[in-house]
N, C-alpha and C positions, 0 to 999 in steps of 0.2 A: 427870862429868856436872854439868850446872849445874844452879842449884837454882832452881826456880821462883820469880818473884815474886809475893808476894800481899798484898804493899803497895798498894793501892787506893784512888786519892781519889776521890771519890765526888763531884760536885759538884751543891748542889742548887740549882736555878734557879728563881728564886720566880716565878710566874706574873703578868703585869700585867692588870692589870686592865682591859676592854677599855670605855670607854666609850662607852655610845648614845646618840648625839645624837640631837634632835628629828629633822635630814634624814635620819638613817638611817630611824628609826622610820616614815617616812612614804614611805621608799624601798619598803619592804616593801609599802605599799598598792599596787603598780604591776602587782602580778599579780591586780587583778581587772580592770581594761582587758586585761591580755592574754589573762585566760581569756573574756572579754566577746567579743573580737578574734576569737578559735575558735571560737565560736561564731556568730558571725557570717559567719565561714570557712566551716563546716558548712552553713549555713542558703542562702547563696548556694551551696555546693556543690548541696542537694540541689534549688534549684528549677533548675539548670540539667541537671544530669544525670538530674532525678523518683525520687529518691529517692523512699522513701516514712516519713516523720515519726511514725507514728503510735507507733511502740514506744519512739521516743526522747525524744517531749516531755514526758512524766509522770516518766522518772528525773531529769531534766533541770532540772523546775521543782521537784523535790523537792531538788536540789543547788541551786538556787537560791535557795531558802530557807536552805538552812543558810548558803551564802556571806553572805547578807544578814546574818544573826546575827553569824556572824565578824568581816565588816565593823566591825559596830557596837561590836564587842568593842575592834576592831586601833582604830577612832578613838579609844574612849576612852585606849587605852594610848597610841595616837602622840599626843595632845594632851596627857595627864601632864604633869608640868614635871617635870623633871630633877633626880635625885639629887643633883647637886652643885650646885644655885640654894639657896640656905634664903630 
């Protein structure tokens, strides 16, 4: 019978480090045009088929509020200057 090996290299693979650039940071701004966009999708849906608005504009403008905050949160971070500028 042979004998098992349990010689084991182990290799440890150091992580790189992933840099954000300004266009990424700003990339990320591009999901409020497209939550904008769904809404807009909705709003034309519902005057063509009559939906009816009334239960959906009060959570709505309540997410709109907090997006707005968010917004204001992501520009300040996307306009930061970069870790690796001194």
């Amino acid at each position: 019978m042979e004998q098992l090996d349990s010689d084991f290299d182990y290799v440890v693979r150091e992580r790189k480090r992933r840099v954000v650039t300004r266009e990424t940071r700003f990339n990320l701004l591009l999901i409020f045009p497209a939550l904008g966009l769904l809404w807009l999708l909705y709003l034309i849906g519902a005057a063509i088929f009559q939906w009816s608005l009334t239960g959906v504009v009060n959570p709505v403008m309540t997410i709109v509020v907090v997006l707005f905050a968010l917004l204001v949160g992501l520009l300040f971070w996307a306009f930061a200057p970069s870790a690796t500028k001194q």
